[in-house]
Every structure is written in C-alpha cells, then in structure tokens.
C-alpha positions as CSV (number, residue, x, y, z in Angstrom):
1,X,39.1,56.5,48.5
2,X,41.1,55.8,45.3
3,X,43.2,57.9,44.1
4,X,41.7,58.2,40.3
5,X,38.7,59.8,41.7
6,X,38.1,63.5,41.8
7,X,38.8,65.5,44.6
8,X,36.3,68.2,45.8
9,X,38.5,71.3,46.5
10,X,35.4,73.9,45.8
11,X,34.2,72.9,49.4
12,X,37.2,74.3,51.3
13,X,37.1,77.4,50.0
14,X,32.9,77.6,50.8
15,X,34.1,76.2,54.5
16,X,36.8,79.4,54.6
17,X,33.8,82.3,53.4
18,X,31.7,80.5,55.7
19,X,33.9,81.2,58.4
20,X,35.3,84.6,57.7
21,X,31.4,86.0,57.5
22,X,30.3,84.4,60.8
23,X,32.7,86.0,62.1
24,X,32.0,89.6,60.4
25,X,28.7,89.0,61.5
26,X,29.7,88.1,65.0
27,X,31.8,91.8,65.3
28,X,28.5,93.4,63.8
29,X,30.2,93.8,60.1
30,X,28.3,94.0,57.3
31,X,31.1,93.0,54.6
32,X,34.8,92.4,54.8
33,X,37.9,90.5,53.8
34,X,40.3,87.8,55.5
35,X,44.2,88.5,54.3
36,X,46.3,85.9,55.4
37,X,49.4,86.6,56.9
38,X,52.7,86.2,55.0
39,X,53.5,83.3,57.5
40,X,50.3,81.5,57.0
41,X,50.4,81.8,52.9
42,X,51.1,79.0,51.6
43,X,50.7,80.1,47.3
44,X,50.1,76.5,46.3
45,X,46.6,75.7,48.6
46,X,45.8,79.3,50.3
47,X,43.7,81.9,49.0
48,X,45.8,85.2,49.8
49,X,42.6,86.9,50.3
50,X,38.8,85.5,51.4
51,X,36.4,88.3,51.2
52,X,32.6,88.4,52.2
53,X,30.0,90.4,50.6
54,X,33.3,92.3,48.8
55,X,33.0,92.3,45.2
56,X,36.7,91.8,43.5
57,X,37.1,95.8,41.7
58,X,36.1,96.8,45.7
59,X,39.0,95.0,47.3
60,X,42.1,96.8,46.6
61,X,40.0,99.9,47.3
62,X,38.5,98.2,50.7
63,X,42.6,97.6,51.4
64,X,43.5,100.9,50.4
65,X,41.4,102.4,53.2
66,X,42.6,100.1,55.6
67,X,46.1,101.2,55.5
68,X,45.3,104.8,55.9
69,X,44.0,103.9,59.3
70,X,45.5,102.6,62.5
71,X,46.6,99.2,62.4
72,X,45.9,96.7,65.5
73,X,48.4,94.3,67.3
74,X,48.7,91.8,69.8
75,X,48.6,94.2,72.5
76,X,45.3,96.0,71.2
77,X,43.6,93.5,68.5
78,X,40.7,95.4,67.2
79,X,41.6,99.1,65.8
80,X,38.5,101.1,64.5
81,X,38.7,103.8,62.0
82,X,36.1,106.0,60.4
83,X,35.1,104.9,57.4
84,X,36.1,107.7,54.5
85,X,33.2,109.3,53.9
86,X,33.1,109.3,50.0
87,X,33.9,105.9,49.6
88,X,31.8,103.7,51.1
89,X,28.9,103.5,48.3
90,X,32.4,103.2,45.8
91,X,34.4,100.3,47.7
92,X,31.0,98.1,49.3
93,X,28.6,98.9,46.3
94,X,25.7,96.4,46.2
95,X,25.8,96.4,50.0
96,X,22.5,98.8,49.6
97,X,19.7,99.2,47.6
98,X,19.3,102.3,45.1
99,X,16.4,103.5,46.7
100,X,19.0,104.8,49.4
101,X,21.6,105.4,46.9
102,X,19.2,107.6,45.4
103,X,18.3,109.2,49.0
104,X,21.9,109.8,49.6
105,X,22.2,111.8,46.0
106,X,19.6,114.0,47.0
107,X,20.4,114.9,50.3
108,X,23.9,115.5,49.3
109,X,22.8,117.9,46.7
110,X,20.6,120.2,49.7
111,X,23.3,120.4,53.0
112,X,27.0,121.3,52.6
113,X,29.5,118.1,53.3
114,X,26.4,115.5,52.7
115,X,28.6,113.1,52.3
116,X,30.0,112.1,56.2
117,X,27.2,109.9,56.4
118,X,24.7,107.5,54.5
119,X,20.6,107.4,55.1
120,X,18.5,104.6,55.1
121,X,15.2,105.4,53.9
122,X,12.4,104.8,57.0
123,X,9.1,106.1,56.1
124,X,10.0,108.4,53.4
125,X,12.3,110.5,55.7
126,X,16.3,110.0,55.8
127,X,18.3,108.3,58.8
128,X,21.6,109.5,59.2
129,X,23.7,106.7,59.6
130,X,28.0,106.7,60.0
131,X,30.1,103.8,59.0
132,X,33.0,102.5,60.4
133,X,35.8,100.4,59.4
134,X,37.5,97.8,61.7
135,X,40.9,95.4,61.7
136,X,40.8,92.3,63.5
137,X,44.2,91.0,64.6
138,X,43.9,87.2,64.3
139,X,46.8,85.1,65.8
140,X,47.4,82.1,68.0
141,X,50.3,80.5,70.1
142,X,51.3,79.0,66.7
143,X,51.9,82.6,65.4
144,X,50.0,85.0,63.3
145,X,47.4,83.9,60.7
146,X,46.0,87.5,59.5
147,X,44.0,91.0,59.5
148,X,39.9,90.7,59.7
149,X,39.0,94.0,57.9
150,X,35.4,94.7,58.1
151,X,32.8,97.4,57.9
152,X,30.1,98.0,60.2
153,X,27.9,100.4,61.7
154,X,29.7,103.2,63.6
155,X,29.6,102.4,67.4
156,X,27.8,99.3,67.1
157,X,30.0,97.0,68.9
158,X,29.4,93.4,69.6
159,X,29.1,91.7,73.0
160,X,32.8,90.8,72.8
161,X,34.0,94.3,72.9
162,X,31.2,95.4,75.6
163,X,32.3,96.1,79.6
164,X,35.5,94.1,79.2
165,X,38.5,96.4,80.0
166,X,40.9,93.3,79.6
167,X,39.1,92.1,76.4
168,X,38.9,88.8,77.7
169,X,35.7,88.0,75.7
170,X,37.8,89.2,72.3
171,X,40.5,87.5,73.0
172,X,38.9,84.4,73.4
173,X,37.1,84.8,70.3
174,X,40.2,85.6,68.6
175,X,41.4,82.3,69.5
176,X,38.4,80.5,68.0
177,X,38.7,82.1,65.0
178,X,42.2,81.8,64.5
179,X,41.5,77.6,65.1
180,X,39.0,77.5,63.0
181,X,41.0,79.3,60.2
182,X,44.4,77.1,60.8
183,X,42.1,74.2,60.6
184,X,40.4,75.4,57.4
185,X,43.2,76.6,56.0
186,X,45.8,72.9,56.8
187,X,43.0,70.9,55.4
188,X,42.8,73.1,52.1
189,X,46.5,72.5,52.1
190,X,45.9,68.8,52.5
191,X,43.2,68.8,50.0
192,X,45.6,70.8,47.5
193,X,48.2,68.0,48.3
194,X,45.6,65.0,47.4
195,X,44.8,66.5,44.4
196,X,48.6,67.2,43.5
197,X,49.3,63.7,44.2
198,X,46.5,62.2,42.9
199,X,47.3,64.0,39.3
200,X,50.6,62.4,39.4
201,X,49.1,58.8,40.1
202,X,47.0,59.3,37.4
203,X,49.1,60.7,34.8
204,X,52.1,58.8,36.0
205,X,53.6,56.6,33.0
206,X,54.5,54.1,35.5
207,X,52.2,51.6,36.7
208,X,51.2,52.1,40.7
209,X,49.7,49.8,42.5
210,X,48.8,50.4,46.1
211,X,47.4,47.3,48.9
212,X,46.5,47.7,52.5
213,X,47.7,45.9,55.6
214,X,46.1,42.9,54.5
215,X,47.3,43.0,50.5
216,X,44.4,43.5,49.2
217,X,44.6,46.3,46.1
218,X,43.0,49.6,46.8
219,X,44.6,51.7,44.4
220,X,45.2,50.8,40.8
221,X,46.1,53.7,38.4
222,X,45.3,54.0,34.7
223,X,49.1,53.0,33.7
224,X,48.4,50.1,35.4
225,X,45.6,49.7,33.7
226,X,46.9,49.6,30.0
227,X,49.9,47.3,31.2
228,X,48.1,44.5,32.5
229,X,44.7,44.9,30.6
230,X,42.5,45.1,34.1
231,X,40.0,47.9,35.0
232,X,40.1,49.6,38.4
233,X,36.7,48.6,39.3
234,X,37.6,45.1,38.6
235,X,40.5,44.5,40.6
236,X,39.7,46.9,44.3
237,X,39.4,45.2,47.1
238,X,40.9,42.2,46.0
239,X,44.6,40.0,46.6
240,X,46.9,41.5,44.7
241,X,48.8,38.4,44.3
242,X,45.4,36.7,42.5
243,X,46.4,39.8,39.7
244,X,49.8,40.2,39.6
245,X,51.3,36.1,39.3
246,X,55.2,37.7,38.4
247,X,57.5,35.0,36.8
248,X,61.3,35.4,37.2
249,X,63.7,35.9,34.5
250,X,63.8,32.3,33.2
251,X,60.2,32.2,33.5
252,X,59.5,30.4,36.9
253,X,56.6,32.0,39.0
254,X,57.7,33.6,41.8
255,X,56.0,32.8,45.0
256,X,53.9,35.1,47.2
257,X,56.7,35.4,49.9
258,X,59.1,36.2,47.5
259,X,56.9,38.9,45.9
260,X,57.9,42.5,45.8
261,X,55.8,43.5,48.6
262,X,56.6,40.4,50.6
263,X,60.0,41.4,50.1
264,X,59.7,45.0,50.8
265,X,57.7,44.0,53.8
266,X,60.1,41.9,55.6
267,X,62.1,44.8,55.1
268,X,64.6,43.9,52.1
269,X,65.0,46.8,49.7
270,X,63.2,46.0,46.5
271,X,64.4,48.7,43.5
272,X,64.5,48.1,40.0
273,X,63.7,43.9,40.3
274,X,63.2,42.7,36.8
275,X,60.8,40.6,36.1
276,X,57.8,39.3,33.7
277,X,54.3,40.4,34.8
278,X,51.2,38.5,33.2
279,X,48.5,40.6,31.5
280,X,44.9,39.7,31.5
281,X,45.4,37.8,28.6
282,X,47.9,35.6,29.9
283,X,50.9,37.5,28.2
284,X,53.9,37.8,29.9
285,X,55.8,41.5,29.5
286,X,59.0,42.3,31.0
287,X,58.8,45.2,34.2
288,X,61.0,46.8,36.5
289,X,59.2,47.0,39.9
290,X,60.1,48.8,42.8
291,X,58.5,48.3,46.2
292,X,57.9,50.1,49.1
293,X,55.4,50.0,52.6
294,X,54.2,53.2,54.7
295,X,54.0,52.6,58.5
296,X,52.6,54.1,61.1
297,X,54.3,55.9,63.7
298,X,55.0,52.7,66.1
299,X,56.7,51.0,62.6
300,X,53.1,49.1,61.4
301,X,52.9,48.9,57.6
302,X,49.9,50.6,56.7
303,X,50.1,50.3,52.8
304,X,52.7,49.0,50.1
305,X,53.0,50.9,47.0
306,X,54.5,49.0,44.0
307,X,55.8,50.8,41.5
308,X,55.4,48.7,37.8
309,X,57.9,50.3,34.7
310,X,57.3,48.3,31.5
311,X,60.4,47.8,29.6
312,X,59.7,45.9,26.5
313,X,60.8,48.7,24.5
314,X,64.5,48.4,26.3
315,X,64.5,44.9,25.5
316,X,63.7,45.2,22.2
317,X,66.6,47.9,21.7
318,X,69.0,45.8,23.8
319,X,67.8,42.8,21.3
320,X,68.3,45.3,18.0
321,X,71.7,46.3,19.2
322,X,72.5,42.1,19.8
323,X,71.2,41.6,16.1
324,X,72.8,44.6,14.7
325,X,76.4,43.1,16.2
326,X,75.4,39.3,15.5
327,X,74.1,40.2,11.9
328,X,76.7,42.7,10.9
329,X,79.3,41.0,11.8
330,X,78.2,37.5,10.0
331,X,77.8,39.7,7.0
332,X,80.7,41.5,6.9
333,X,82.8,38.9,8.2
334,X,81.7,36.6,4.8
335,X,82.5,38.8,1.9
336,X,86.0,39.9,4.1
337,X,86.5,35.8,4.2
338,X,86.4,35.5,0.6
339,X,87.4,38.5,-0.8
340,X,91.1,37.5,1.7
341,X,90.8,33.6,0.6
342,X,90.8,34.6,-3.3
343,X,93.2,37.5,-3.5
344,X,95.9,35.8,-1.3
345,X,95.2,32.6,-3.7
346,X,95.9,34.8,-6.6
347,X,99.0,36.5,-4.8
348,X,100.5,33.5,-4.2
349,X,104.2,33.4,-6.5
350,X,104.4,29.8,-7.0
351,X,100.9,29.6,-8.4
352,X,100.0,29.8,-12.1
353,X,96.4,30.4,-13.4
354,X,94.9,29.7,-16.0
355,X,93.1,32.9,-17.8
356,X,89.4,31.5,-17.2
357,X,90.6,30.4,-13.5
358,X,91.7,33.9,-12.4
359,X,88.8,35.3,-14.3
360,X,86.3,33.4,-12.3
361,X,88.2,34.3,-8.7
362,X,88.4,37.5,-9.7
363,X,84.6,37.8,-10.7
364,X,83.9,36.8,-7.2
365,X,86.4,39.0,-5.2
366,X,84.2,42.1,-7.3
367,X,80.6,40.4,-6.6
368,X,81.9,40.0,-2.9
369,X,83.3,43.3,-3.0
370,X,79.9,45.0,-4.5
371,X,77.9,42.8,-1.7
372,X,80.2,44.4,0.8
373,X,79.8,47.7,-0.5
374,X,75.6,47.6,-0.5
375,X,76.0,46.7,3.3
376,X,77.8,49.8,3.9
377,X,75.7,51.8,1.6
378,X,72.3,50.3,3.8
379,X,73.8,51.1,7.0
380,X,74.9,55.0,6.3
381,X,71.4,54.9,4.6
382,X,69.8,54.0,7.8
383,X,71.9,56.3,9.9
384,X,70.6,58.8,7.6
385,X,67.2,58.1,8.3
386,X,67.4,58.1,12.0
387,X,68.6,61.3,11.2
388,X,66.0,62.6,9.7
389,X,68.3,63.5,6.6
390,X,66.7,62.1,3.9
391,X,66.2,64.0,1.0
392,X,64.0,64.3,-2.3
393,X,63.4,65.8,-4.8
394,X,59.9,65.0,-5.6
395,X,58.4,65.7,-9.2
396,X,55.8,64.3,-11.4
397,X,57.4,60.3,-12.4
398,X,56.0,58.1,-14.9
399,X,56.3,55.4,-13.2
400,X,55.2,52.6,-15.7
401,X,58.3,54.0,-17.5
402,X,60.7,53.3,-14.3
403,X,59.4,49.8,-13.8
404,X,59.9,48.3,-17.6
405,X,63.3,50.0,-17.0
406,X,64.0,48.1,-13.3
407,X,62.7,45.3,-14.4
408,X,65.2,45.1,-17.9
409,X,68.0,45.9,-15.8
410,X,66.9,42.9,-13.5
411,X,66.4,40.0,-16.0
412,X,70.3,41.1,-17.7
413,X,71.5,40.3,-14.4
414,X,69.6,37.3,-13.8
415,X,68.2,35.7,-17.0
416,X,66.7,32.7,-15.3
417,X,63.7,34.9,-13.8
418,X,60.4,35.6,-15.4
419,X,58.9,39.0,-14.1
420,X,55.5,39.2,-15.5
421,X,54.2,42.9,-15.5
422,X,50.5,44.1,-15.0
423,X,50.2,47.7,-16.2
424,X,47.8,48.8,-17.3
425,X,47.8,51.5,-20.1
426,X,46.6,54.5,-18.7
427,X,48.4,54.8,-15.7
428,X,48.4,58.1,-13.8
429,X,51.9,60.1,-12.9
430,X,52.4,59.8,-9.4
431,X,54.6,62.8,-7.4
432,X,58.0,61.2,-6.4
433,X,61.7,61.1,-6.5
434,X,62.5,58.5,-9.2
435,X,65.8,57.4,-7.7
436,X,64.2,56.8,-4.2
437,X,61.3,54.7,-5.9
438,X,63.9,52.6,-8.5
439,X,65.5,51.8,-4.7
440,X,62.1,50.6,-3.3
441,X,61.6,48.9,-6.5
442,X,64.6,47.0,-6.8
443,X,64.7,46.1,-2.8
444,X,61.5,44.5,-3.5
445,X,62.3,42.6,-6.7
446,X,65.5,41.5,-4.6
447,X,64.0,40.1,-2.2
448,X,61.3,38.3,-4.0
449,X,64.0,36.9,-6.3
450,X,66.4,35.7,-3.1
451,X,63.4,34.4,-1.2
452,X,61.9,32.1,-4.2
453,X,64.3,29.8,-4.6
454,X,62.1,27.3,-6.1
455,X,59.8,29.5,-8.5
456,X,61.8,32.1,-10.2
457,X,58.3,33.9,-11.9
458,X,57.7,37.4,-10.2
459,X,54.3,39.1,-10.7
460,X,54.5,43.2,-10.8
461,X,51.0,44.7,-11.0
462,X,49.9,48.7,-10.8
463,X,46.3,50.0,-10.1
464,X,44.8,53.1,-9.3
465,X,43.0,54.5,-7.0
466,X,41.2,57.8,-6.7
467,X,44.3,59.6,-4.7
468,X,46.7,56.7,-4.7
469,X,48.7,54.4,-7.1
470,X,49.3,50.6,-5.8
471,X,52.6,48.8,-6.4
472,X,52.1,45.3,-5.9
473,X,55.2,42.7,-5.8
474,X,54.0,39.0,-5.7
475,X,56.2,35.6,-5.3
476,X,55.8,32.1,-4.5
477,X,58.9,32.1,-1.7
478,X,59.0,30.9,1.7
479,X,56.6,33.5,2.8
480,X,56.1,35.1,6.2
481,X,54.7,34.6,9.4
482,X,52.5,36.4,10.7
483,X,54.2,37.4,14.0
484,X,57.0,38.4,11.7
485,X,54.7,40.8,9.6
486,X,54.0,43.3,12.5
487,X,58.0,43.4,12.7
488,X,59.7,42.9,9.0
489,X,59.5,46.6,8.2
490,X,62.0,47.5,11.4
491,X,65.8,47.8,11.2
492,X,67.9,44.5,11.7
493,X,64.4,42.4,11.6
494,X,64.3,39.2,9.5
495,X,61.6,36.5,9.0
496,X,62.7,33.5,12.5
497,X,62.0,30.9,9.6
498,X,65.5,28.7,10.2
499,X,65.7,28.8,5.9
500,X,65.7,32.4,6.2
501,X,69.1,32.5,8.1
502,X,71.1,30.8,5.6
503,X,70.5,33.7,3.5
504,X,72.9,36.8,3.4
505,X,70.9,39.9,4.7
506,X,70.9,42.3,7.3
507,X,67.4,43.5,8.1
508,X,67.4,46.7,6.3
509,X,66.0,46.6,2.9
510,X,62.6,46.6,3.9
511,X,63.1,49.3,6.7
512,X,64.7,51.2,3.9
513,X,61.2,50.8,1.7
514,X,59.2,52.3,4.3
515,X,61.0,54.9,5.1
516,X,61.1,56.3,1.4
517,X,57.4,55.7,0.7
518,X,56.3,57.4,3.7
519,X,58.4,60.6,3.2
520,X,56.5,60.3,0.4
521,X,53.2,60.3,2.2
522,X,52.4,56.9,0.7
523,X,52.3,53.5,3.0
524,X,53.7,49.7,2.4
525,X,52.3,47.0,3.7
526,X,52.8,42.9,3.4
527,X,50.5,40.1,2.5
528,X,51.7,36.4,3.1
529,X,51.1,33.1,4.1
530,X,54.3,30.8,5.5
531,X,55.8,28.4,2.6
532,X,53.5,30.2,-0.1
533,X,54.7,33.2,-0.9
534,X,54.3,36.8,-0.1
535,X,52.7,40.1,-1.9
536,X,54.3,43.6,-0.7
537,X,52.2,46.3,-2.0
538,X,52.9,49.9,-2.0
539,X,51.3,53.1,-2.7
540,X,52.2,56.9,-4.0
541,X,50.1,59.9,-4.5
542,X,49.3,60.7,-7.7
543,X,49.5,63.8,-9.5
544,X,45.8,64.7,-10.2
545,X,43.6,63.0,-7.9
546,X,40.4,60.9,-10.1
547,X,37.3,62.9,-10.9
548,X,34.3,61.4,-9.3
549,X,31.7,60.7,-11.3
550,X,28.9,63.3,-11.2
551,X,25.5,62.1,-10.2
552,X,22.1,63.7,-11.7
553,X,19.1,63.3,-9.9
C-alpha cells in the first residue's frame, strides 16, 4: 500500500474493546476497564485506559474504588472486593434500566441500610442482588501488561476460577489474554508508526520516491509530484528509470547503472549527487538526490528510497551572487577607470590645458563621479529593502503635477528627447509618497531613454480606474524578451540581449520600482515585444475610489 493513502487507526482501538469485553464477559463481568501497565504505555499509540460498558465521568470513580480494595499479584491474580454499596448505580449508571433504579429507591426508603444490595425487578416483587468488584492481574514472560478491573455479580465465578486450587485454568487464560493484548496493543503501535511516517512522506518538502526489488515505483509522494509534473496513479507500478531519465551536470544522460539506486544498490554511498532531473514536460531542473535500499535480514534489498531536493532556488542565488560580483565590479571598475585616467592627466606638472580642455575632463570626472555615486545609492537602497526598512510617508499627491515637473527636469538634461504626455484633465489624487513615486518615475524615463537609442520620442500616459490610477511608460527601444519579463523586476537581472550588455547598469532600477509601488499596495508590470519597444505600466490607489453609476430599474 502507498504511503499517501489513509491509514485506518479507528479499527485498533475497536479490536482492543473487543478484547477487553470478551474477556469481562469470560470472568462473568458486566462492565470494566483495561489500564495498561506503566511498562506497556507507550503515550504516542496506547490508550492508557480501554474501558467496556464504563462511561468516561464513571471511570475515575470505578478507579477510585478499586484502590480501596485488595490489589492482586502474580502469586494470587484475581483479588475480589465488595462492591461499595452506594456506588454502584453512581460509578456503572446505564448498566440498568430505571424501572429497577426506581425499585431500588423504594425499597431503600422502607428497610434500614437498603442500600448493600441492588433488586432486579421479577414479577413485580424485588431480587436482592450483591455486586462485586474484581482485579485481574494480566502479565506474561515478557513482563506485566495491566490490571482487568471489572464488576460482576457477587459469587458468580466463571469456570476458570471453579475446583482449581492451583488456578491452572486462570492462569492459562491470563496468558491468552495477555497475547492477545501485546499483539493488539504492538500493532496499534505499528499502525501509529505508519501513520507518523506516512504524514511525513506526505508533507515532506522533499521529493520521495520509493521502488521494490525489481525498480519498479511503488511509492511516489506529493513533493514528488509538483517537481516532476507526474501523478501517483500514473507512475505505480512502473520502471522508475522510464520517469526519472537524470542528466549529469554538463547535461549528458546518465545511464541506468550509474543511477542513484543502481549506485546505492551496488553499495556506493549516494548523498547529496547533483544532478538535472526532467519534468513531464521535458524540462530539466537541477536536484540533489540521495539514495538509499532497505534489506532484509540475510542483506536482500527489499526497496530503494530516493530522496529528490530541488535546488533551483540555490542556483539562482549562487547565480545572483556571480552577477552581483561580475556586474558590480564592471560598473564600479568603469567610472574608477576614468575618474583615475582624467585626474592624474590633469595632475600631471608638465602639462598645460587649455580652459575648455580641463573644463570638458573635468565635466566627465563629475558625470563619472555622479554615475558612481547612484550605484552606491541603488545598492544601500536595496539593502534597505531586503531589510524591510523602507519608509513613507504617504499623503494625498497630485501626481499630474509631479510628472510635468519630472519630465522638465528630464528634457534640461537631455534636450534631444521628445516626451509626449497623455493626461488627461481630471485626474484623480492618488495616496503616495511623492519622493518615492518621482524615483519610480525617473527610473522609468531612464531607462526608456538609455534603451531607445534610435527613437528618442517617449510616450507618458495616465488613466483611471475605479480604485486605481495607471502610469504608463512607452518607447520604441530594443524591447524585451519574454523569458526576461518574468525576471527583469529582480535584483541584478538584465535583459540576455548581447546590445543590452554594452550598456552601463546594474540590475536594480527596476527591482527598485517594484518595491516602492507595492509598499504602496499598487503593482508594475511590463509589456514588450524584442526589437520594438517596451510599455511599463504602473498603478497607485487613489484617494476616493469612482462612484459607480446607479442603476434604476
């Protein structure tokens, strides 16, 4: 049986009542309880009590009475005690009907000290009937398992207790019932077991995958599932190697006999093995498997377990870390470069300059210097963000005001580009932090400008929605890919287009951008097509959400 389906514990305990009452019935008992010995307990799978016919407010009553009483032992198993007399109806209620309940009132009522014994109604006259209450000593070579408490008739003893002065008959029966109970109770531990494991198979993050002796899959948990795209149902019972085709490193399939349970088989120790692992779909993802086989006692495998860890999220922050080094050094490395070439030039003694010469040197020590200094700023920026220290001040903006003013500042600084605004006049105030939005802003514009080299017209258009007002960037650039879309908005992530790389940048504008218009509950997205152009959009909550239009019937 897999391990994904439910176990049936409910049965185990029916199988232990079962038992403890055949065996109250045996000894002539009526009702009782089972309470396992301290040695037998085990608090994760046994019950510490099983009772029969004993409601649960009765019990510690029921117990109460037993310890006022002699207690049996190995040498004398069964002790008997009179039952005290007023608590019988109290501690076993439901046992009798109220008709005698009823009998018992009365005749308690008409003779002194009534209460010694209980009636049974027989033909409208009362029975007097006493009551007993008996402790079994259950135990077996193994050791002891329990007490048997149990109340029955007084002097009705069973035929194990009759004409046997070495109680042969009850010891024998002890023994049975002290079998029956180790077995009931080890296979409610075993069943408590299963289901402890099988909760950890199927809520394991890790993919398991179990085969028999012959590889074929017999167990196949949920993790695995979602990693490779394949069902349970689909893949039991069959090779596992037909599944699971694993490619090395370089991306060479590696062959059956040099498999992970091949491997482990032949007994080589197979922990931590990287490798690529194909989903249904044919996609490769990277894995760290470990391998293992179960034998039998004369050293037979009986089944391998391989243990599947997906780590494309390591190797994507081992590849973040590779660009963050590759990309921060290129960029600080270039501004350094000149900002060193120009000074020393203009530190040299034996060199004289004219004015508009050392003008234009100096001009591009200050633009390096400025270029420098935005890295800097981006990358505490970022820290801060992984953080979680960014903060706001958000009030009501008026943000058809902000974006004339951006876009003024931006045609000053570069007079050769056309921003053509679509605003339209009644624009709604949207709730944000004006410097945070002027940076999304003028990230945006930045970009467009640096990635249009060609068509220097940039069209900025605002609409609104019923909650929402949309920010909308367009160029005619290089554009974006579409694998590159689902990444451009992470840190260190640029478009893999070879023109892009010739551009200075270090991945975090964009990652910047989100992570302002989200604190402010907004979202960004991209549209784009490669070598066309691209249109980033954003959006902000407005102040006072639309009124909908009201609808008369």
């Amino acid at each position: 049986m897999s391990w994904s389906q439910k176990q049936q514990t409910g049965d185990w305990y029916d199988q232990m009542t079962v038992l403890i009452g055949s065996a109250i019935r045996l000894l002539c008992g009526e009702a009782g309880v089972f309470v396992v010995a301290n040695e037998a307990f085990d608090p994760q799978s046994s019950p510490e009590y099983v009772s029969y016919r004993v409601p649960e407010p009765a019990l510690p009553l029921l117990l109460a009475a037993v310890s006022e009483g002699t207690r049996p032992s190995s040498a004398h198993p069964l002790a008997i005690n009179p039952l005290p007399p007023a608590g019988l109806l109290t501690v076993l209620p439901g046992l009798y009907d109220t008709d005698m309940e009823q009998a018992q009132g009365d005749e308690a009522t008409e003779a002194e000290g009534g209460a010694q014994e209980v009636g049974d109604v027989v033909h409208g006259e009362i029975v007097r009937q006493q009551f007993e209450l008996c402790s079994l000593f259950v135990h077996d070579p193994v050791g002891m398992l329990g007490y048997l408490h149990f109340v029955r008739p007084a002097g009705a003893g069973s035929c194990f207790e009759q004409h046997d002065a070495q109680q042969g008959a009850l010891r024998l029966f002890i023994a049975q019932l002290a079998a029956g109970l180790r077995s009931a109770l080890k296979a409610r531990s075993l069943v408590k077991e299963q289901g402890r494991l099988a909760a950890i198979f199927k809520y394991s993050a890790d993919g398991i995958l179990t085969v028999d002796h012959a590889l074929r899959i017999i167990d196949f948990n949920p993790a695995m599932e979602r990693l490779t795209g394949w069902r349970e149902n689909e893949v039991l019972g069959r090779f596992y190697y037909e599944v699971l085709r694993a490619k090395d490193l370089q991306g060479n399939e590696i062959g059956l006999q040099d498999s992970p349970l091949l491997q482990a088989l032949a007994g080589n120790t197979v922990a931590n093995r990287e490798m690529y692992i194909p989903a249904r779909d044919g996609q490769l993802f990277p894995v760290r498997v470990t391998a293992s086989w179960v034998r039998s006692a004369w050293g037979e495998p009986m089944n391998g377990i391989l243990n599947v860890r997906d780590i494309t999220r390591e190797r994507e922050e081992e590849e973040q870390r590779s660009t963050f080094i590759s990309v921060i050094s290129h960029e600080l490395q270039t501004p350094i470069a000149i900002i060193k070439g120009y000074a020393s030039t203009l530190a040299r003694p034996d060199a004289t300059f004219e004015p508009a010469s050392a003008h234009t040197r100096l001009v591009a020590i200050e633009e390096e210097a400025d270029r420098l200094n935005r890295l800097v700023g981006n990358l505490l920026y970022a820290s801060r963000i992984e953080a979680g220290g960014l903060q706001m001040e958000i009030v009501p903006l008026d943000l058809a005001n902000l974006i004339e003013s951006v876009v003024r500042r931006l045609q000053a600084k570069a007079p050769d580009v056309t921003v053509r605004l679509d605003i339209p006049d009644n624009l709604p105030t949207v709730m944000a932090d004006r410097d945070r939005i002027e940076e999304v802003l003028q990230n945006l514009l930045d970009n467009a400008i640096k990635y249009s080299p060609r068509e220097r017209v940039i069209w900025l258009a605002c609409r609104a929605t019923g909650d929402e007002v949309v920010v909308s960037i367009t160029d005619q650039g290089m554009g974006i890919s579409l694998r590159d879309q689902e990444q451009i908005f992470q840190r260190f992530r640029r478009g893999r287009d070879s023109s892009t790389y010739s551009l200075p940048g270090a991945g975090l504008g964009l990652y910047i951008c989100r992570a302002i218009v989200e604190a402010h509950g907004g979202h960004i997205w991209v549209e784009s097509t490669l070598h066309q152009g691209s249109k980033f959009s954003f959006s902000l909550p407005r102040v006072e959400k639309a009124q909908l239009p009201m609808v008369v019937f």
